[in-house]
C-alpha positions as CSV (number, residue, x, y, z in Angstrom):
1,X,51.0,158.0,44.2
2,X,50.9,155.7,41.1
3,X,54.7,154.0,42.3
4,X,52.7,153.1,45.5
5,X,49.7,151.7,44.0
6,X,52.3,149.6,41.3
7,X,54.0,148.2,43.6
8,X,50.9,147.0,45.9
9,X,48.7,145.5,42.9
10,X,52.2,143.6,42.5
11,X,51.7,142.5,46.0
12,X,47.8,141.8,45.7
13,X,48.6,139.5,42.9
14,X,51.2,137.8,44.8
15,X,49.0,137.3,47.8
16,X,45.8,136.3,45.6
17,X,48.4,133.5,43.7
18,X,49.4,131.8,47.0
19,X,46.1,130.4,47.5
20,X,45.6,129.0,43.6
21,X,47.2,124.9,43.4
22,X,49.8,124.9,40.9
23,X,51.1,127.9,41.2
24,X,54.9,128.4,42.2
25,X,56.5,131.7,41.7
26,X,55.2,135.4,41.5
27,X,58.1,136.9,39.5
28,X,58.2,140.7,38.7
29,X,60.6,142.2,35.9
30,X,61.7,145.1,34.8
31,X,60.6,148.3,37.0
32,X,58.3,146.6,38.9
33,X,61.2,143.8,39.5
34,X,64.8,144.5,40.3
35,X,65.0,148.6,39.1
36,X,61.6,149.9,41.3
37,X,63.8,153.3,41.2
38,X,62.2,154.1,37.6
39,X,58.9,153.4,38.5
40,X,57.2,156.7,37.8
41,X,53.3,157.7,36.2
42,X,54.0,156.0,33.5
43,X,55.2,152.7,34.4
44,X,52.4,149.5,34.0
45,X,53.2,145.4,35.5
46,X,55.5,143.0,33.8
47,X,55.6,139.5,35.3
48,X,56.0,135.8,35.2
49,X,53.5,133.4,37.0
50,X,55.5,130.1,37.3
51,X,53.2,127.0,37.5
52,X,53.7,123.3,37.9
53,X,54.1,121.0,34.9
54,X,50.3,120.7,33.3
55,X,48.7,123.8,34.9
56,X,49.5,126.0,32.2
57,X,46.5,126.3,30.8
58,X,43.9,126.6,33.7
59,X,45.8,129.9,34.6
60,X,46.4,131.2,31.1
61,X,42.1,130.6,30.2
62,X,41.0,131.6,33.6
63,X,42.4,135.2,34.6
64,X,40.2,134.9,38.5
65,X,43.6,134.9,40.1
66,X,44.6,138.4,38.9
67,X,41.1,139.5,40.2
68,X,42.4,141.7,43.3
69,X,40.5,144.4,41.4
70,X,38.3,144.3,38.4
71,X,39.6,144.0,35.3
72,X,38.3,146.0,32.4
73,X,40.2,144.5,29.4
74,X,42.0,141.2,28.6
75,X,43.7,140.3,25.4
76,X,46.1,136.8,24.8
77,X,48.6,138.5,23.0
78,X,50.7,135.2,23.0
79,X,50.1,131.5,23.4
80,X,52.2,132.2,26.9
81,X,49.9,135.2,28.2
82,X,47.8,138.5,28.3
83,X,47.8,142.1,28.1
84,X,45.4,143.5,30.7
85,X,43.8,146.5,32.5
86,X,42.4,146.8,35.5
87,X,39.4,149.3,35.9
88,X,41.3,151.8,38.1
89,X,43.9,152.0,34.7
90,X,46.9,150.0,35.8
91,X,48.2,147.8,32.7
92,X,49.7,145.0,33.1
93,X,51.7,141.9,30.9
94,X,52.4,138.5,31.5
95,X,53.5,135.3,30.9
96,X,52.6,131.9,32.4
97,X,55.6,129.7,32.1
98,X,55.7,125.5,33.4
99,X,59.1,124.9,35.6
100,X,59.7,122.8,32.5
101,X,59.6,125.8,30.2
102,X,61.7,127.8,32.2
103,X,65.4,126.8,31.2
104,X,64.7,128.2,27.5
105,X,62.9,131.1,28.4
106,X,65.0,134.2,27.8
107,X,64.5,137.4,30.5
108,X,66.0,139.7,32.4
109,X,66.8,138.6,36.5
110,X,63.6,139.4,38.6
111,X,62.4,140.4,41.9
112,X,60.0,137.0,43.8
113,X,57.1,138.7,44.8
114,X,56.0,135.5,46.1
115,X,57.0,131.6,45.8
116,X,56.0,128.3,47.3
117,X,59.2,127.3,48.2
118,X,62.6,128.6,48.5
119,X,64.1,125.8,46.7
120,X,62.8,128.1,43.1
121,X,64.9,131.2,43.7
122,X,66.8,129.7,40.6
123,X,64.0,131.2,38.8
124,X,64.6,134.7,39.6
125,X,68.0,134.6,37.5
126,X,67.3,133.5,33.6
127,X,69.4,130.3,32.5
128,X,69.4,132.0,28.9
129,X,71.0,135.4,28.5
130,X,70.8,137.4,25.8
131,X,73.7,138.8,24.4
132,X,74.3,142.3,22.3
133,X,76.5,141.4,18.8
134,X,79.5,143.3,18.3
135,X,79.1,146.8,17.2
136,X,80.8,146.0,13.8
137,X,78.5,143.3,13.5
138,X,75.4,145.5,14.1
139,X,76.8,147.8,11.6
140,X,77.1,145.4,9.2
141,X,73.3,145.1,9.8
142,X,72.1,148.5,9.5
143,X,74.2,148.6,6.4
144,X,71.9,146.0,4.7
145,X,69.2,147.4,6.2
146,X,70.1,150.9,4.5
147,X,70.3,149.3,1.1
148,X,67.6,146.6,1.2
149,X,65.4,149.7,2.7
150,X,66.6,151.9,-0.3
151,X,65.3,149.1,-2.8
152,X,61.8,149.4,-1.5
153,X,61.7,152.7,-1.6
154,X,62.7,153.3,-5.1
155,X,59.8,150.6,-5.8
156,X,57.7,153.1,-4.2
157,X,57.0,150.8,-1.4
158,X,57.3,153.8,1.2
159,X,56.2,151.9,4.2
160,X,58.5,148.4,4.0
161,X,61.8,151.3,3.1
162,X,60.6,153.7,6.2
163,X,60.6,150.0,8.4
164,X,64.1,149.0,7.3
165,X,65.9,152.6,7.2
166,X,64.2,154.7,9.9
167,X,64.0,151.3,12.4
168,X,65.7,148.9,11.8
169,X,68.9,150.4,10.8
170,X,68.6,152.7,13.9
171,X,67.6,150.0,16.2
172,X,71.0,148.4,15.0
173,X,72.8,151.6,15.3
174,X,71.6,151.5,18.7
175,X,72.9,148.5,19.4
176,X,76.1,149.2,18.3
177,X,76.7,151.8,21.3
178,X,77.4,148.6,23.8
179,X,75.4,148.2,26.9
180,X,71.8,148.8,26.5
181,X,68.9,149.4,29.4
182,X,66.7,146.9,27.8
183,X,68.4,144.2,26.5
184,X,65.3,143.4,24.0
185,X,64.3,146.5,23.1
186,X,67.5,149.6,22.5
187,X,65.2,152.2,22.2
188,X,64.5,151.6,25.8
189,X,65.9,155.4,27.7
190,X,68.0,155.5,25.2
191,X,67.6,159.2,25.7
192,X,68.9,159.2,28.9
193,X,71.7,156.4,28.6
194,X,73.5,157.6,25.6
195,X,72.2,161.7,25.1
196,X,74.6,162.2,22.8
197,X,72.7,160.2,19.8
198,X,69.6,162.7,19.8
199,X,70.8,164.6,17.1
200,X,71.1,161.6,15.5
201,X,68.0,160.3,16.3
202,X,66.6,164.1,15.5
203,X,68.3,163.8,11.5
204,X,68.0,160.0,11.3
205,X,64.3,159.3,12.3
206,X,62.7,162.0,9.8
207,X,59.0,159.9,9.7
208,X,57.2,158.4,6.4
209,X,58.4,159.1,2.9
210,X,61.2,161.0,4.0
211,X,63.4,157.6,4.7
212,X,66.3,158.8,1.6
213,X,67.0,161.6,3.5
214,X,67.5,159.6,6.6
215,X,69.2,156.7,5.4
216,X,72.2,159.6,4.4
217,X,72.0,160.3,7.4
218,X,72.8,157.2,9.1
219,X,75.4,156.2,6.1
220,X,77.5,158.9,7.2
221,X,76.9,158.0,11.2
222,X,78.3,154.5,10.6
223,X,80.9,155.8,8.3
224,X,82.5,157.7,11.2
225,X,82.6,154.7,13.3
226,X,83.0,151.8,10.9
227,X,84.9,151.0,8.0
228,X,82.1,150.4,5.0
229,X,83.0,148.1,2.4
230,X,83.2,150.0,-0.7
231,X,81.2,148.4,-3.2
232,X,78.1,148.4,-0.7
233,X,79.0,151.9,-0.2
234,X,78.6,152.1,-4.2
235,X,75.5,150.6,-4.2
236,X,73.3,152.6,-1.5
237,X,74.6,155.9,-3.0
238,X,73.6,155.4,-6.1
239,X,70.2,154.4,-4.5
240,X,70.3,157.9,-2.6
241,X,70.8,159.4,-6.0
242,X,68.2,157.6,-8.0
């Protein structure tokens, strides 16, 4: 079962990083950290490897202490870590984050697969906390989004309109509902949290080159929530129109 074999390559990992020097904590987020109850087929690895100050680098350019199985394809997606696969198909990201890095990193609480000492458990509980903007403030967002998005469609610039109507707008409309099950990404289950926006979703993500029809759409949505100022209201109708 694929839940099984997640949760013990998490474990491998852990085991294989207690004998490496300079390594601290074996920190495991999202579904493979704190909410294992949605692990399903389709779940991959998330995870921090904390290191002591200076060791960074020896464990960000040599991947040999994720080797508890092959690995079949590495890339360094950011100056902090790597997107991987193992041969047998499990995926996995990571960051490797210095204990002096840690106080500004910004994450969700996480399960300690493994650390050195118990003296780190601060670790598992970010010191920076992200939090969601008001919903009138994310409306206010998706508003400019709608008419900045509008502008570049009427310039024929079909991709940079779809961007700012059919994602960003949403992704703000999103945001606007409250609580959300990933705190950096709303479109997270946002099918199962909040089922009644699919038919919005359904009428206000319509695809490339059809972003006019969707940024009506999502005018009206906000409308029935929010209170649109009137001369921006103006101004993205008569961009509908155009």
């Amino acid at each position: 079962m694929r839940r099984d074999d997640l949760l013990e390559r998490m474990d491998a990992i852990g085991r294989l990083v207690a004998t490496h020097e300079g390594t601290l904590m074996l920190l495991a987020l999202g579904s493979i950290g704190l909410e294992t109850d949605r692990l399903d087929d389709y779940s991959d690895l998330d995870f921090f490897l904390i290191v002591e100050d200076g060791y960074k680098a020896r464990f960000i350019d040599n991947l040999d202490w994720l080797a508890v199985e092959p690995l079949a394809y590495q890339f360094q997606n950011t100056k902090d870590g790597h997107k991987v696969m193992y041969e047998d198909g499990i995926y996995a990201e990571f960051a490797v984050f210095e204990m002096v890095e840690m106080p500004g990193i910004a994450y969700t609480p996480g399960r300690v697969v493994w650390q050195r000492d118990e003296a780190l458990d601060t670790f598992a509980t970010p010191k920076v906390i992200t939090h969601p903007s008001d919903a009138a403030h994310r409306y206010e967002e998706a508003l400019t989004n709608l008419y900045v998005g509008l502008l570049r469609e009427r310039r024929g610039e079909q991709l940079a309109g779809f961007e700012l109507i059919q994602v960003s707008a949403v992704n703000n409309v999103l945001l606007a509902y409250g609580e959300t099950s990933d705190p950096f990404n709303p479109t997270r289950r946002v099918e199962a949290k909040h089922p009644d926006v699919i038919t919005f979703l359904e009428q206000g993500v319509l695809g490339y080159g059809r972003s006019v029809e969707a940024a009506a759409v999502i005018l009206e949505h906000i409308e029935a929530r929010h209170s649109v100022n009137a001369v921006l209201k103006r101004e993205i109708e008569r961009l509908l129109q155009a």
